[in-house]
DOPA-851012 format. One line per field, with one value per residue: x, y, z of N, C-alpha, C in turn; residue number from 1; residue in three letters. Coordinates in steps of 0.02 Angstrom, whole numbers. Layout:
N
n.east [X_...]
n.north [Y_...]
n.up [Z_...]
ca.east [X_...]
ca.north [Y_...]
ca.up [Z_...]
c.east [X_...]
c.north [Y_...]
c.up [Z_...]
seq [NUM_...]
type [ALA_...]
end
This chain:
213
n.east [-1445_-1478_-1361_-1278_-1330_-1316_-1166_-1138_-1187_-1121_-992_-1019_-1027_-925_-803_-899_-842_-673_-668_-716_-608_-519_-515_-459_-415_-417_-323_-300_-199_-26_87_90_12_124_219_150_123_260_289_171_129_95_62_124_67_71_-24_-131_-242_-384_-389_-259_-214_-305_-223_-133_-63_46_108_231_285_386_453_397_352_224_49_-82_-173_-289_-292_-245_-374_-417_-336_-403_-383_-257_-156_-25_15_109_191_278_380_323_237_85_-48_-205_-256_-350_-416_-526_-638_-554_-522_-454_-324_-192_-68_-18_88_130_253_329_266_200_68_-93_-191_-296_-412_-459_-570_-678_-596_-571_-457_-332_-197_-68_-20_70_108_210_314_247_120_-2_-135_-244_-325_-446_-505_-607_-695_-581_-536_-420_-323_-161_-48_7_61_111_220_307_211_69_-26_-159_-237_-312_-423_-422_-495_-599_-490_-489_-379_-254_-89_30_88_139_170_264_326_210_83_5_-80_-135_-203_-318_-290_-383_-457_-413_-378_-251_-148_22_175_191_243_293_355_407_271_184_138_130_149_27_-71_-100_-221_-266_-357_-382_-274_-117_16_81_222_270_359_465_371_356_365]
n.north [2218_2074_2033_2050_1952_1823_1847_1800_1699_1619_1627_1549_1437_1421_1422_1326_1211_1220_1181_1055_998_1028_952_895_751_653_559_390_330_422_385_344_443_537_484_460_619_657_602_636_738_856_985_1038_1105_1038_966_804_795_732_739_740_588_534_528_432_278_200_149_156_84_50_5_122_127_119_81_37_-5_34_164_155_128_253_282_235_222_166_37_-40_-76_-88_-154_-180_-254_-170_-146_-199_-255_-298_-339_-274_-265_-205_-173_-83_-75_-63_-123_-223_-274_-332_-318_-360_-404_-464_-409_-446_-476_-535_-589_-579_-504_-501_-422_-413_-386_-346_-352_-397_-490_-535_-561_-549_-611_-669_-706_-663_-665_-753_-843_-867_-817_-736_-753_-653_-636_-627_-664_-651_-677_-748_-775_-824_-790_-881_-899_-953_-939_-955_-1027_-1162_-1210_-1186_-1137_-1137_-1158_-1058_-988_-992_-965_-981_-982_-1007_-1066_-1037_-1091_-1111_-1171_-1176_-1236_-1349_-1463_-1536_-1518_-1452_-1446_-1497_-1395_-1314_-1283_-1229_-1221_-1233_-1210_-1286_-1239_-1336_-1359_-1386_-1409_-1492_-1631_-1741_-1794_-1873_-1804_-1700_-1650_-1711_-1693_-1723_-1667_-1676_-1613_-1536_-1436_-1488_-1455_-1487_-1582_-1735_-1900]
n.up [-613_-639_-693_-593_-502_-596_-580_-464_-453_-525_-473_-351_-382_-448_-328_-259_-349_-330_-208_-195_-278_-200_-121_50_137_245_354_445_500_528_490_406_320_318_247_116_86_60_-80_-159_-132_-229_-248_-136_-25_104_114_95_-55_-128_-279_-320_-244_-311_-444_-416_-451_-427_-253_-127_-2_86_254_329_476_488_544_497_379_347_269_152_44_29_-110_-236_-365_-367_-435_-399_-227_-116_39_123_280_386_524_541_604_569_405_275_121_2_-121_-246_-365_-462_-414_-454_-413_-228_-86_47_139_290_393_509_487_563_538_374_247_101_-30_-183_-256_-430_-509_-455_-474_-428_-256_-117_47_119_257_387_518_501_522_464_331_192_61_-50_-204_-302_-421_-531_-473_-518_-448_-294_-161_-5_107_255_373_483_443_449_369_190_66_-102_-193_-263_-344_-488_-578_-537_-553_-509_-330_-175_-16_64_236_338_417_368_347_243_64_-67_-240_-355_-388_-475_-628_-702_-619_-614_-527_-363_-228_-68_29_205_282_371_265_139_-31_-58_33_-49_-131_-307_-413_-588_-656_-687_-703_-639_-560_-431_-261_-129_-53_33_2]
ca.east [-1460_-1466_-1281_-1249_-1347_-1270_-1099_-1144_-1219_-1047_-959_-1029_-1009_-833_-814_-898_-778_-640_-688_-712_-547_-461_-536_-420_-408_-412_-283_-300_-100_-1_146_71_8_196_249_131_159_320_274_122_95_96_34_155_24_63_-97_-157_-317_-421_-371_-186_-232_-324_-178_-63_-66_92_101_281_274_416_482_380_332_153_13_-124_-170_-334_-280_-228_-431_-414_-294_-452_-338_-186_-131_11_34_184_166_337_411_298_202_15_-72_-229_-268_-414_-425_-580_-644_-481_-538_-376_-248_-163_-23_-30_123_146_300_378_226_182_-10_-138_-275_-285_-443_-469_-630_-699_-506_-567_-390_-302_-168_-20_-22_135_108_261_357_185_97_-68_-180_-319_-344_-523_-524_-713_-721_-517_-530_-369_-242_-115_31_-7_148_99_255_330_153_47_-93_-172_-314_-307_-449_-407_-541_-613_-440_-478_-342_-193_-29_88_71_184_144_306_317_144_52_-40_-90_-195_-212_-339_-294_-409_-516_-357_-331_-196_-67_74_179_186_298_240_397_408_212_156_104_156_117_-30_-98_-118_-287_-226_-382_-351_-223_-57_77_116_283_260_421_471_331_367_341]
ca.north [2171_2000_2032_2021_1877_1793_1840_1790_1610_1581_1630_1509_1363_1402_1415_1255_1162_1237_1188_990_991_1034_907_868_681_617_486_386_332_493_373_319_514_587_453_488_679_673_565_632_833_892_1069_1062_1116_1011_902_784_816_678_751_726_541_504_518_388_211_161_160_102_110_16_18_194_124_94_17_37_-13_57_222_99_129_325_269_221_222_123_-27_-84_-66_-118_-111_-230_-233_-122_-197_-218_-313_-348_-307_-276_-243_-208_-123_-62_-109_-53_-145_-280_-324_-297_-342_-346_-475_-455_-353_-458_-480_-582_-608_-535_-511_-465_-422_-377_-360_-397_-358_-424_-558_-557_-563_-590_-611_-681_-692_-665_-695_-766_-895_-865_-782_-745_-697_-672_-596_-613_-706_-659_-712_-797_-778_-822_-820_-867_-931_-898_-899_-995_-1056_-1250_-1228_-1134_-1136_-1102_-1168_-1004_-935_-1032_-923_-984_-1034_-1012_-1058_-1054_-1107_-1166_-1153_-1163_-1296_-1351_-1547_-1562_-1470_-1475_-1405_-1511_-1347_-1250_-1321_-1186_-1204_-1241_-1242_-1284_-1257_-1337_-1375_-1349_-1429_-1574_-1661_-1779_-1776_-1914_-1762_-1660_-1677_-1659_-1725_-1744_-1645_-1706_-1598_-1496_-1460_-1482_-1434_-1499_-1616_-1792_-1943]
ca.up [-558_-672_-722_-527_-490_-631_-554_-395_-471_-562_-396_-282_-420_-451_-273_-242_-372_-322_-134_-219_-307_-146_-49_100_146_317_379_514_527_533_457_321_274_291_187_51_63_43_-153_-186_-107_-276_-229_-100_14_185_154_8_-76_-167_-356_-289_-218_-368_-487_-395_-472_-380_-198_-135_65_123_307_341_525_468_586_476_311_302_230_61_31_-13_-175_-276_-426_-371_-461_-349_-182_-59_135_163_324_432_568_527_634_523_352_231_64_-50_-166_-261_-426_-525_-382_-499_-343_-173_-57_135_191_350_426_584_478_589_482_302_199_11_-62_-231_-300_-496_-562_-439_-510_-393_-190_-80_118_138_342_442_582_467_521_415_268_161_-18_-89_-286_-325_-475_-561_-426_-562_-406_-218_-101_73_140_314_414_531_422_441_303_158_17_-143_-234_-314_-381_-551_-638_-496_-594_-438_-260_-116_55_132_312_364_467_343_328_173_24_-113_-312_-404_-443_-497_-688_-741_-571_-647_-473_-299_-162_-1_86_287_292_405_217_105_-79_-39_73_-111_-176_-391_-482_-663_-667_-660_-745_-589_-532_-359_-243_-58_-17_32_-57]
c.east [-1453_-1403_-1266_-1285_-1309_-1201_-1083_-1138_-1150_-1000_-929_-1009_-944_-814_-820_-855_-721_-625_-679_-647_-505_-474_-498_-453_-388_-392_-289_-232_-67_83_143_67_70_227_224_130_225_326_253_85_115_106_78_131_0_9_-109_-223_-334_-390_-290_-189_-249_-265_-129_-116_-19_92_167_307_302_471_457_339_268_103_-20_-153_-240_-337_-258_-303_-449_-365_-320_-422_-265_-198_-75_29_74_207_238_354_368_254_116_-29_-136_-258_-338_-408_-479_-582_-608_-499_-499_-318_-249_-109_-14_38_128_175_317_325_186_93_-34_-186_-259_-337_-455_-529_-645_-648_-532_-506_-336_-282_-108_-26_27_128_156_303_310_190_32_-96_-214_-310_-388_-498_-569_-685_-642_-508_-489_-328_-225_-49_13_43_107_166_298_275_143_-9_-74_-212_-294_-354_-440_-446_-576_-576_-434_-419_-260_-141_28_64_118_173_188_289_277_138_5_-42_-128_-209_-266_-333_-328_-451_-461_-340_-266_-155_-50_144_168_233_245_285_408_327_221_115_137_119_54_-75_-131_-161_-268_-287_-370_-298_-151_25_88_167_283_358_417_408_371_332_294]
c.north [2099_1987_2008_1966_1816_1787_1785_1688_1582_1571_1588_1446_1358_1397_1338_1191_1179_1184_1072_976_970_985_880_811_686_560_445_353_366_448_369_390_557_557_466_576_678_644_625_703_874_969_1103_1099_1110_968_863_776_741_691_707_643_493_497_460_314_157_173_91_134_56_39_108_203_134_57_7_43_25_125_192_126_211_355_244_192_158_44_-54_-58_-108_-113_-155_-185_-154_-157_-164_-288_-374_-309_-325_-253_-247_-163_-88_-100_-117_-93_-213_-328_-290_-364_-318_-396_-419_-400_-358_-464_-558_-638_-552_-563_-470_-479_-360_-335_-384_-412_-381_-488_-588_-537_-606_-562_-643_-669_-642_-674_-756_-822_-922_-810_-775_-718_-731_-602_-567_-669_-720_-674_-769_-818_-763_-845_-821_-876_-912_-905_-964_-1030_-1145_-1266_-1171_-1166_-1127_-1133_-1115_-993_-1009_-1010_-955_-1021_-1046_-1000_-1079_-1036_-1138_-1145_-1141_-1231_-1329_-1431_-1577_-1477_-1495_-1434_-1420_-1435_-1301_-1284_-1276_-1180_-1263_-1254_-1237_-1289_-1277_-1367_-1332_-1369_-1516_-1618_-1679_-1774_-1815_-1871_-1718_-1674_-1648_-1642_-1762_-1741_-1660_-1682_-1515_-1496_-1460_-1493_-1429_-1527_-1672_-1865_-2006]
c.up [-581_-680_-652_-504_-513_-607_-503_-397_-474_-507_-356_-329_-429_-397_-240_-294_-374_-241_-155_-252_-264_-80_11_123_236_316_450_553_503_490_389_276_273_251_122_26_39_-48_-178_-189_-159_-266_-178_-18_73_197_76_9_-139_-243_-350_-298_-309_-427_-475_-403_-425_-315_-153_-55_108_184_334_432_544_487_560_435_273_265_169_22_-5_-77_-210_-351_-443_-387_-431_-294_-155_3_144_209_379_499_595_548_593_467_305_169_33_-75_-206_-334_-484_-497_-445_-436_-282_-133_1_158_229_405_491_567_527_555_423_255_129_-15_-124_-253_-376_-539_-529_-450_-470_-318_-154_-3_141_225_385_482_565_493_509_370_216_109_-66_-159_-278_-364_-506_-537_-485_-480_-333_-175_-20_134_198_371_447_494_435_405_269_92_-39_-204_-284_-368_-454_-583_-594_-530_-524_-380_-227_-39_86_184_341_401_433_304_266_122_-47_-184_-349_-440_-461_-568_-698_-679_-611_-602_-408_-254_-79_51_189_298_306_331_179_27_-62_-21_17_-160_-275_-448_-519_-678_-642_-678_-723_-574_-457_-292_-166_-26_-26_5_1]
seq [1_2_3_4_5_6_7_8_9_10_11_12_13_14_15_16_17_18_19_20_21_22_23_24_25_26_27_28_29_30_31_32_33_34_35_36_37_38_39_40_41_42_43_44_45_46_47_48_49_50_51_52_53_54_55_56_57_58_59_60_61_62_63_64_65_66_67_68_69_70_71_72_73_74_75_76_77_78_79_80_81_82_83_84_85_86_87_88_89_90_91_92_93_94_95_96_97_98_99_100_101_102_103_104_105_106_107_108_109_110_111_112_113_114_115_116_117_118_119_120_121_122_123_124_125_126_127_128_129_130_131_132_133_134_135_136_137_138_139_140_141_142_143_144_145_146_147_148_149_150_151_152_153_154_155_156_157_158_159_160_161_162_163_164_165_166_167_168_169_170_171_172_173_174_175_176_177_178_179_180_181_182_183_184_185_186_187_188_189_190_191_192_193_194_195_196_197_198_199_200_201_202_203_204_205_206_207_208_209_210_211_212_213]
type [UNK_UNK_UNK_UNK_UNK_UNK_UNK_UNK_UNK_UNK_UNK_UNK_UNK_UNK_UNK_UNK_UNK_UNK_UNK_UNK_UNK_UNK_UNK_UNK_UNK_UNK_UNK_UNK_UNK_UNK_UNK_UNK_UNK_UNK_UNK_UNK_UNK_UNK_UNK_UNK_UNK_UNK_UNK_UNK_UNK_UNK_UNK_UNK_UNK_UNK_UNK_UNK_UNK_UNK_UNK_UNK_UNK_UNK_UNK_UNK_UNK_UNK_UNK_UNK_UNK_UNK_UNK_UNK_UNK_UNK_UNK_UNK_UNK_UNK_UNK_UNK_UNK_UNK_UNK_UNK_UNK_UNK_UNK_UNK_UNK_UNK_UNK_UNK_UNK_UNK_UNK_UNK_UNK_UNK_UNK_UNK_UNK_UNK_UNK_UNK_UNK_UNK_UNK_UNK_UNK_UNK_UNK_UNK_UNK_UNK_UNK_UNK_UNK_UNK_UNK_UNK_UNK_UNK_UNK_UNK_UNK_UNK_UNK_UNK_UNK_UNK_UNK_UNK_UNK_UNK_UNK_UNK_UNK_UNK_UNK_UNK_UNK_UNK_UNK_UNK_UNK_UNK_UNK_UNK_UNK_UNK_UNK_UNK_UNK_UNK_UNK_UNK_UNK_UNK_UNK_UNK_UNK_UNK_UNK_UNK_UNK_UNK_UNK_UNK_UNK_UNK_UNK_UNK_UNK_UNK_UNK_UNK_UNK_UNK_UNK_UNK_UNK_UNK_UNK_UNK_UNK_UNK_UNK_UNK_UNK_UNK_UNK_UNK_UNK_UNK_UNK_UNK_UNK_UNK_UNK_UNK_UNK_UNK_UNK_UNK_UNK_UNK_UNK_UNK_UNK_UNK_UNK_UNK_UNK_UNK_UNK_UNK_UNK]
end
């Protein structure tokens, strides 16, 4: 009778990690999840399971007719993602503690926030819709492309680490870098601003590219 209990015990535990292994993932854009089956369906299996998910670092999801970025959030693991060219109205990112670069030009983004990215170093929003854009606890941004969009303010006071910024073609009348020591340059051509308009500080051994004198 103990021998079968014992069986029984082992059973249900292999059972239940068997049952956790195979975890099937819920998508909520059906483009996005045939695009990553077709990568990522290891098992072959018609569905991807969290173990699956968890193994993918890269994530390269260009032109896959993609509305909706928040399925990016069940790639816990991934270090670069790439949404170009899909049309994403508005985007979120957090929590993603391994992403290093995250790209979405040409994607028709509205609004686009990033939170609690710590390894995030490079970000390209490039040929938008953007007007605004928040990023709280992205410390390592070395490489911020905005260029292409609708913005008229843009903060960038946090990103202490920012060596490159590009913001042509925006609306954007004033800019301040003094709290950026390490940019290195600036594009800010296609902006209602004149270098005068470019708060520098101290710092003066910027290359700064298409503002007016």
């Amino acid at each position: 009778m103990m021998k079968i209990k014992i069986f029984a015990t082992l059973s249900l535990v292999i059972s239940g990690f068997s049952l956790f292994c195979a975890q099937k993932l819920n998508f909520k854009d059906q483009n996005f999840e045939k695009a990553v089956l077709e990568n990522f369906d290891v098992n072959k299996n018609g569905s991807l399971e969290k173990l699956e998910a968890d193994m993918v670092t890269n994530l390269f999801l260009v032109q896959k007719g993609i509305t909706s970025a928040d399925d990016i959030l069940l790639f816990s693991n991934a270090k670069m993602i790439v949404l170009d060219d899909n049309t994403i109205s508005n985007v979120s990112v957090k929590s993603l503690p391994n992403l290093e670069l995250f790209s979405c030009t040409g994607c028709k983004i509205a609004s686009f926030k990033a939170e609690s990215l710590k390894n995030l170093a490079s970000l390209y929003l490039d040929n938008n819709l953007l007007e605004a854009i928040s990023l709280k606890e992205t410390p390592r941004i070395d490489q911020l492309t905005l260029s292409l969009n609708q913005l008229k303010t843009i903060d960038i006071t946090p990103l202490k680490n920012l060596r490159k910024l590009n913001i042509e073609h925006n609306k954007i009348q004033k800019l301040d870098i003094s709290g950026n020591p390490g940019l290195q340059t600036l594009n800010v051509g296609g902006n209602p601003m004149k270098e005068a308009d470019i708060k520098k500080g101290t710092k003066t051994d910027i290359a700064i590219f298409g503002s007016e004198q």
